[in-house]
C-alpha positions in Angstrom: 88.3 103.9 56.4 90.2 106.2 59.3 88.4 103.5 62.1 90.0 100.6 60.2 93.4 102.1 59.6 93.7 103.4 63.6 92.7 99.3 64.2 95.7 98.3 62.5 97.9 100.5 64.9 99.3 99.3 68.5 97.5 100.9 71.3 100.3 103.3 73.1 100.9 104.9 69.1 97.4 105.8 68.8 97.8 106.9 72.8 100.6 109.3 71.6 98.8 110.7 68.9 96.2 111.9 70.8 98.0 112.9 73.8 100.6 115.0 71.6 97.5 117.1 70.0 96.8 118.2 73.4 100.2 119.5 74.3 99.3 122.9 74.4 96.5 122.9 77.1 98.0 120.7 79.5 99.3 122.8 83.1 103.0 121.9 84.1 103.0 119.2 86.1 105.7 116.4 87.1 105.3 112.8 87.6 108.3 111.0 89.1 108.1 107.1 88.2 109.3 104.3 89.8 111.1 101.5 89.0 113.0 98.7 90.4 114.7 95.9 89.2 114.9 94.7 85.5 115.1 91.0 84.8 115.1 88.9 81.4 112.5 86.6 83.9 110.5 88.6 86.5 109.8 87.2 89.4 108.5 90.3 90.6 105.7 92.4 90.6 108.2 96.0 91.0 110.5 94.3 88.3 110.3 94.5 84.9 111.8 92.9 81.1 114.7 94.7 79.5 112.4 94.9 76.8 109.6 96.9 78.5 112.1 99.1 79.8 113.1 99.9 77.0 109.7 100.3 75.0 108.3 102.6 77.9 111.2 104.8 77.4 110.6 105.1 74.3 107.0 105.4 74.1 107.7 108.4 76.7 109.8 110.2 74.2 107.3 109.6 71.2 104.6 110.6 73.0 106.4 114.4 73.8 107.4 113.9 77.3 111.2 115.2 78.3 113.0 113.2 81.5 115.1 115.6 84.0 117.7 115.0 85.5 117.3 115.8 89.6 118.7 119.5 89.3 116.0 120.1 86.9 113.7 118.6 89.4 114.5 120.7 92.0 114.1 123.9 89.5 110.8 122.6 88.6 109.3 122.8 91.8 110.6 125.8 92.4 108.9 127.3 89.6 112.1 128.4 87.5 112.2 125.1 85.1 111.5 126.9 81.9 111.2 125.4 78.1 110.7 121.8 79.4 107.8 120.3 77.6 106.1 117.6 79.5 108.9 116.5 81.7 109.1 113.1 83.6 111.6 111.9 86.3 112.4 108.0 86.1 113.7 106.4 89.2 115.0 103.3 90.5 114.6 102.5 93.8 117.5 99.9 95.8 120.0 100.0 93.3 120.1 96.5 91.8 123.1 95.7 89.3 120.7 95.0 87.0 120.6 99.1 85.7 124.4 98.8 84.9 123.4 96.1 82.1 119.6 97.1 80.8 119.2 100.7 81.9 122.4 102.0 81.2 122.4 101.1 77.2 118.9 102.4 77.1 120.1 106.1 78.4 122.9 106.3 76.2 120.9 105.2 73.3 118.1 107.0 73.8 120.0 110.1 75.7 117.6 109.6 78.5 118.4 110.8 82.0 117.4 108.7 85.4 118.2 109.0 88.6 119.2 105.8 91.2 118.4 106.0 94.7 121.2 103.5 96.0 121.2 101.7 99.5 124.8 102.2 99.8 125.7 99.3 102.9 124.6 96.7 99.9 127.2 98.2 96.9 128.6 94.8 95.2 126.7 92.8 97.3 124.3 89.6 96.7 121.3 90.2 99.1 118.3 87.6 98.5 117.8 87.9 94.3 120.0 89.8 93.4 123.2 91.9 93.3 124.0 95.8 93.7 125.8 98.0 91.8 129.3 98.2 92.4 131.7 101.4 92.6 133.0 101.7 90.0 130.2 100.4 87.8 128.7 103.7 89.7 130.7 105.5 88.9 130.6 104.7 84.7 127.0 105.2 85.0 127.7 108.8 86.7 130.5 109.7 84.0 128.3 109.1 81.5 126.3 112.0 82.1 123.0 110.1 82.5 122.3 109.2 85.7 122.3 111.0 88.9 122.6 108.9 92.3 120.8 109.8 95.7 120.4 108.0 98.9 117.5 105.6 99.9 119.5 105.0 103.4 122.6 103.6 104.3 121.4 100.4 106.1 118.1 101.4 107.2 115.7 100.0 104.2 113.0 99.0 106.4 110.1 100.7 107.8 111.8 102.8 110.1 108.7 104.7 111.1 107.0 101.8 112.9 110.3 101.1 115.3 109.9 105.1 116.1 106.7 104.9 116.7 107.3 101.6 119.4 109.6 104.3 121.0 106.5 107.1 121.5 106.3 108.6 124.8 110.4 108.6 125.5 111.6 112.0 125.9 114.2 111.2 123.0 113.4 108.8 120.1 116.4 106.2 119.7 115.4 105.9 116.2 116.3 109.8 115.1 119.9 109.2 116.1 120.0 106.7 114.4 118.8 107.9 111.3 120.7 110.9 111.5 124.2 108.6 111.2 122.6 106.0 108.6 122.1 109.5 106.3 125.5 110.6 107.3 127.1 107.3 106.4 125.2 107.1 103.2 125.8 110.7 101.8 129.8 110.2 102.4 129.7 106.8 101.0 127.9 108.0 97.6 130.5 111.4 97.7 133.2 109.6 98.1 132.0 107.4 94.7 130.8 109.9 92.5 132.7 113.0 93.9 129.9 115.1 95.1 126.8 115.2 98.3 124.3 113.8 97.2 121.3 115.9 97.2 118.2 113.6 97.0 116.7 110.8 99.1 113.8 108.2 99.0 112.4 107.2 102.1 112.3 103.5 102.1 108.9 102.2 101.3 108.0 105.5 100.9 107.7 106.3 104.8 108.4 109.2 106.7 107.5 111.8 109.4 108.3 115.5 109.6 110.6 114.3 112.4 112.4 112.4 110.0 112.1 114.8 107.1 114.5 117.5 110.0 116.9 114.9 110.0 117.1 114.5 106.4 117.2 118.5 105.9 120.1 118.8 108.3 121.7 116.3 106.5 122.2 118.0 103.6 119.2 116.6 101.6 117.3 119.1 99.5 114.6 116.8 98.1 112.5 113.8 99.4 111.4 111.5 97.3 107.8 109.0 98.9 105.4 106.7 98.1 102.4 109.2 98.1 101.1 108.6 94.7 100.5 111.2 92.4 101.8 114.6 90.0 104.0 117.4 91.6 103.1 121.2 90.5 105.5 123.9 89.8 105.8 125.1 94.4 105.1 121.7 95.6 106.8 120.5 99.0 110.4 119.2 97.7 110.8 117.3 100.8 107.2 115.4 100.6 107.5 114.7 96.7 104.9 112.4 95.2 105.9 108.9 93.0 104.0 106.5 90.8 105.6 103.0 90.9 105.5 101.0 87.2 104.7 97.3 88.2 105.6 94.1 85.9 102.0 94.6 84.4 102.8 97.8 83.0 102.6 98.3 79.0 103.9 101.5 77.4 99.9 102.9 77.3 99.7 102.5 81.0 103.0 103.7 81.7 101.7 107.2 79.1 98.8 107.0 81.1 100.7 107.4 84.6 103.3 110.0 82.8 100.3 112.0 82.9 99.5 111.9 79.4 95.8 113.1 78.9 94.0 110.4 76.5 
């Protein structure tokens, strides 16, 4: 009788259940997830539907798990994040206009907080598929109270660390001036929209040196987000902190799965 009732049930509810009887035994950990764009068509593989958006958020908050906002990020890996049950990060990556219409009505509704690394040289712009998020549709999103912004480069979104590496052997790598202005640029251009430094930054595609991780500490950023997949602990490396990208295949059970939840 209980086999042909749980039958009856979707997949990522019966996930939950069992995930939630476990609460208690699981250590503190932290996965960060990344997204990208959300489209009513994907066309592709990092986007996703406003309705799977919206059903992995939920199935995140049924299943027990509590987004943070980035402060409570950084207090995590400290070690000083206390009564947090099964907390999450979600992140976009680029900063596509697309948030302002499907992710923005999902964080009110579901008083979810998220976090937007921006490439701030494309604000308002049409680049390839799609528009970026304007100003002052930035700024909405930061009054809010739900999302946070940080820098994923001014006008450096490529992959930075092969041109420095073309320059090895030079006595001074072109490349780290550079990168130290396209931070500067990009920290005054998101303070100057939503009134304070930012204090956060993904490295495009995830890629990154510790020559590039000095520039971004002396340029004010106190975390770095990558593309090294897996869970942060409670006195992990803030400026080498790990992701797990959602792709347009996800369903809310793998999406639970990646959170971390232990089926």
């Amino acid at each position: 009788m209980l086999s042909h009732w749980l039958k009856t049930l979707p997949v990522w509810l019966i996930f939950v259940m069992l995930s939630c009887s476990g609460l208690a035994s699981e250590p503190p950990r932290l996965a960060v997830l990344v997204y990208h764009h959300i489209q009513q068509k994907v066309t592709s593989d990092v986007s996703c539907t406003p309705d799977q958006f919206a059903e992995h958020m939920q199935a995140l908050l049924d299943a027990g798990f509590t987004p943070i906002t980035l402060a409570q990020t950084r207090l995590f890996l400290a070690g000083t994040l206390e009564d947090i049950k099964r907390p999450v990060l979600i992140t976009f990556d680029d900063g596509y206009e697309s948030l302002y219409y499907f992710a923005l009505p999902v964080a009110r509704r579901l008083k979810i907080p998220m976090t937007v690394f921006m490439i701030t040289s494309r604000g308002a712009r049409r680049i390839q598929f799609a528009r970026y998020l304007s100003e002052s549709q930035i700024r909405e999103m930061t009054a809010n109270g739900y999302f946070d912004f940080g820098s994923h480069t001014h006008d450096l979104h490529a992959d930075t660390l092969v041109i420095f590496d073309a320059f090895a052997g030079h006595s001074e790598n072109p490349v780290l001036r550079l990168l130290q202005r396209d931070l500067r640029i990009s920290s005054l251009r998101l303070e100057s929209i939503v009134g304070a430094r930012p204090i956060a930054l993904a490295w495009p595609y995830g890629k990154f040196n510790g020559e590039f991780t000095a520039v971004a500490r002396n340029s004010g950023f106190r975390m770095h987000f990558t593309s090294v997949y897996g869970y942060n602990e409670p006195g992990a490396n803030p400026f080498a902190i790990k992701r797990i990208p959602v792709t347009s295949r996800d369903t809310a059970a793998s999406v639970l799965r990646k959170a971390g939840a232990q089926l």
